[in-house]
C-alpha positions in Angstrom: 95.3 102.9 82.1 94.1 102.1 85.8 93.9 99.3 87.7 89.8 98.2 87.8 90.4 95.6 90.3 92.1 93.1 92.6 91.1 89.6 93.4 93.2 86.8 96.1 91.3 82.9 96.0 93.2 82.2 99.4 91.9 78.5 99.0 92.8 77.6 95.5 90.2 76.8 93.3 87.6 77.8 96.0 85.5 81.6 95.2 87.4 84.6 95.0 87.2 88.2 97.2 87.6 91.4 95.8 89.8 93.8 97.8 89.7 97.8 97.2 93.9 97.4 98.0 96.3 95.0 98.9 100.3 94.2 99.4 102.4 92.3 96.9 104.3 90.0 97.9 107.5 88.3 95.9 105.1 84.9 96.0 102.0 86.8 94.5 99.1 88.9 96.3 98.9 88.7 100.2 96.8 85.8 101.4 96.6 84.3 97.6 96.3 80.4 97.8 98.0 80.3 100.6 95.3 77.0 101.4 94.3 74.4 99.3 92.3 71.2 99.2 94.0 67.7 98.2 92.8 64.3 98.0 94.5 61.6 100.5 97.8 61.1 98.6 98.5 64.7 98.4 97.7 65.7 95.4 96.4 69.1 94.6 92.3 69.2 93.3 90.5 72.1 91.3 87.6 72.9 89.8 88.8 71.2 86.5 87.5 67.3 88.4 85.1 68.7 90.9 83.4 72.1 89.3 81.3 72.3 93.1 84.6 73.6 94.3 83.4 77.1 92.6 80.1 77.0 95.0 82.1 77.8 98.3 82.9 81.2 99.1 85.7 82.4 100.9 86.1 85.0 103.8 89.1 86.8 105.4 88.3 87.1 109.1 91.7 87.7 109.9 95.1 87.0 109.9 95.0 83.0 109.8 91.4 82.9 110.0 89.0 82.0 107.4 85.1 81.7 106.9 83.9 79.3 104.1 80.3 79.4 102.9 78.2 77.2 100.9 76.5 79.2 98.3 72.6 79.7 98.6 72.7 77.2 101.5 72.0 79.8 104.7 74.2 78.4 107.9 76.3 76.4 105.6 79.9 77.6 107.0 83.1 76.7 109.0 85.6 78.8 110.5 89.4 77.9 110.2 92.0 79.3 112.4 95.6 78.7 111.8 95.9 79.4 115.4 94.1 76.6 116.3 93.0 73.8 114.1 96.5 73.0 112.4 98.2 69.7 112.4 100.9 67.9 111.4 103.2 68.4 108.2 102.2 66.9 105.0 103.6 66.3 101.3 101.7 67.9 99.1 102.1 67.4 95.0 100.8 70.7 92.5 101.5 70.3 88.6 104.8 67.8 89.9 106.4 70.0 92.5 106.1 68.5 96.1 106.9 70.4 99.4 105.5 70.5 102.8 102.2 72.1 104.2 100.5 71.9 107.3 97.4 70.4 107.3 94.2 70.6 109.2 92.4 68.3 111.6 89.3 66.0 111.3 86.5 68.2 111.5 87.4 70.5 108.9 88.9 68.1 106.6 85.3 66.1 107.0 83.2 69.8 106.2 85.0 70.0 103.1 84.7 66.3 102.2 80.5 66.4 103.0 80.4 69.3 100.6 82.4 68.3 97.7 81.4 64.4 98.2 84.8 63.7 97.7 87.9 62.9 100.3 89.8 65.5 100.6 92.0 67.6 103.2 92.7 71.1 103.8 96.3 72.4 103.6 98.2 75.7 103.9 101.5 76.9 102.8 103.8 78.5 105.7 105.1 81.7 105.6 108.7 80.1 105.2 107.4 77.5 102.5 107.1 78.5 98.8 107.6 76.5 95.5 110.6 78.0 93.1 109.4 77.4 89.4 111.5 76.1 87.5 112.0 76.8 83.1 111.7 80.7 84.3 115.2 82.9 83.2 115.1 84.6 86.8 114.8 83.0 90.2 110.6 83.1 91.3 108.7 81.8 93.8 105.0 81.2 94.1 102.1 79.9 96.5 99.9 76.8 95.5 99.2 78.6 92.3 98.9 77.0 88.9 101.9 79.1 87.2 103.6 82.0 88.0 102.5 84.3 91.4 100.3 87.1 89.5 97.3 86.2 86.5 96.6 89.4 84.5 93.4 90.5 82.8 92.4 93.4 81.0 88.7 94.4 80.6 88.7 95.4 77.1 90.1 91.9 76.3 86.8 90.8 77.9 84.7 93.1 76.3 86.3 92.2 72.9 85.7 87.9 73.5 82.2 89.2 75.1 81.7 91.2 71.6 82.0 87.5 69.6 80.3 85.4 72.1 76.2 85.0 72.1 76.0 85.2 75.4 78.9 87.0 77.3 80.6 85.8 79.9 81.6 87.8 83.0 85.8 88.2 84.3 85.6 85.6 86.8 85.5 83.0 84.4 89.4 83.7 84.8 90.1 83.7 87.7 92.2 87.3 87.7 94.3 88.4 90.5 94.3 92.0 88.4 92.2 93.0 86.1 93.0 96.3 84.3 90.8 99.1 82.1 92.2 102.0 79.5 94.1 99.6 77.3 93.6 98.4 73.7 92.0 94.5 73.3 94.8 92.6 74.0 97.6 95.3 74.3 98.9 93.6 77.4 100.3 90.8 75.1 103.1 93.3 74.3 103.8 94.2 77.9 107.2 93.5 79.5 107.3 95.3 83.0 105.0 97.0 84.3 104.3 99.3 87.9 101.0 99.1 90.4 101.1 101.6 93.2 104.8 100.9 95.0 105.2 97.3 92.9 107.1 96.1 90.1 105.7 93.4 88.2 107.4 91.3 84.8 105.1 89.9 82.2 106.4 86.5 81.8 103.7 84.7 79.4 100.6 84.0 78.2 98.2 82.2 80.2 96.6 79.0 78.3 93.3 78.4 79.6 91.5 75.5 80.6 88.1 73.8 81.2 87.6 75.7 84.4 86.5 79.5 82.3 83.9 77.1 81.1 82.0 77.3 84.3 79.8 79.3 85.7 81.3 80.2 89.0 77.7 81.1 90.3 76.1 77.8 89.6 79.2 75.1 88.5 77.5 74.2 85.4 79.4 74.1 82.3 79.2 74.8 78.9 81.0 74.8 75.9 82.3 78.6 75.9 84.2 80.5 76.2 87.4 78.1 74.9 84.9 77.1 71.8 85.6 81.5 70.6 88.7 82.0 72.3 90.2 79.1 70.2 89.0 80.9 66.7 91.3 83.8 67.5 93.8 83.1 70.4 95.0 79.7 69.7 98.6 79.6 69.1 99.9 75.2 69.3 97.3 73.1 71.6 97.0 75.8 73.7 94.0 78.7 73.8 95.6 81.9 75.5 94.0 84.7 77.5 95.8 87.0 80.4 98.9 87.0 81.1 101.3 85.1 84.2 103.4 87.9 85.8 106.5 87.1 88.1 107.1 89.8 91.3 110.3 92.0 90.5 109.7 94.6 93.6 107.1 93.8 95.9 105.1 96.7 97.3 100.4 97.7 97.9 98.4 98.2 95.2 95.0 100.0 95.3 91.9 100.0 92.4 91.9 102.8 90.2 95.4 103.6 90.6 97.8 104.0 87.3 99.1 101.4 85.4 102.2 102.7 84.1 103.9 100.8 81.5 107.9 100.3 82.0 109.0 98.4 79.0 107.3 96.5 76.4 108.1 93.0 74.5 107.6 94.7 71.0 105.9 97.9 69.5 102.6 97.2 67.5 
């Protein structure tokens, strides 16, 4: 099994970037939603009540600085230093947990406002700042992420929801942070531990999916699938499940196409 590849969204819910290597960090992937977008009360906003949100890309520059582009719109963009264009400390609220970020001033609050046609502000988490998750057996800390620091995919669990679908969907439907190849359709289900490059990382659960694999993160249009499949054959409760939410045990770098070597697993199939 190898590692096929490795995705950060450093503004949450905002496009993705593919990296040939990066560090792991005990709060998830270096640079991984380390910013986000709220409304004026603080409260976090994804592409689950504003789908556009998918139509801005997302560029490291730097340490601290971003580039943000508006798809198929040429000249589109704003730069965002940390350097430069923070402000004051503000509560911020993601799935109940509030802590403090630092947010951004006018001008780049008002970009992402014109784009999204929707109030909203720009916010990043500090180096020192991280939420601890709670209902986990072992102390873990994450970024402005949904769940837990790491979301796991495997390409032949793809390939195998792409094989029942009449039109298939590609991976970043999902929104991975890794997405590995060599295994069986769904073996990762069975995984406990597992070890990328110099890191450590523990399978913690299943990722239940939501509306946002239902749209296309070229266009932000939505349709029915993939949920409508997934729920014929990965539906366990209320909840449809594909990937899997990984907690950091031993930080370390990671690279595509190295091993995936399997430490320990949940049961044997």
């Amino acid at each position: 099994m190898k590692l096929k590849d490795i995705y950060s969204y450093p503004i949450k819910s905002l496009g993705g970037i593919r990296h040939a290597r990066s560090e792991v960090l005990p709060i998830g992937l270096a640079n991984d939603r380390r910013w986000m977008l709220v409304d004026k009360a603080g409260n976090f906003l994804t592409q689950r009540t504003i789908p556009k949100m998918c139509m801005l890309e997302v560029q490291i520059q730097g340490p601290g600085h971003l580039l943000v582009k508006e798809k198929g719109i040429q000249g589109e963009e704003i730069e965002i230093r940390l350097a430069t264009d923070v402000g004051k400390t503000k509560q911020v609220t993601v799935w109940g947990d509030k802590l403090p970020a630092t947010t951004f001033n006018d001008s780049i609050n008002g970009w992402f406002t014109s784009r999204l046609n929707t109030p909203c502000e720009l916010v990043y988490m500090e180096s020192e700042q991280s939420r601890q998750l709670s209902g986990i057996p072992e102390p873990s800390f994450v970024s402005f992420a949904d769940s837990l620091p790491i979301l796991l995919t495997s390409q032949s669990s793809l390939d195998e929801l792409n094989r029942r679908l009449n039109e298939p969907i590609p991976m970043d439907r999902f929104r991975p942070n890794l997405v590995i190849e060599g295994a069986s359709p769904f073996e990762e289900d069975g995984w406990d531990r597992i070890r990328l490059g110099t890191a450590i990382l523990k399978v913690v659960k299943p990722c239940a999916r939501c509306v946002v694999t239902t749209i296309d993160q070229k266009t932000g249009k939505k349709s029915p699938e993939p949920l409508a499949t997934l729920a014929k054959f990965r539906r366990k409760g209320n909840d449809t499940f594909f990937g899997q939410n990984l907690m950091v045990e031993q930080a370390g770098h990671i690279e595509c196409g190295g091993p995936v070597e399997l430490l320990e697993r949940k049961w044997v199939s």
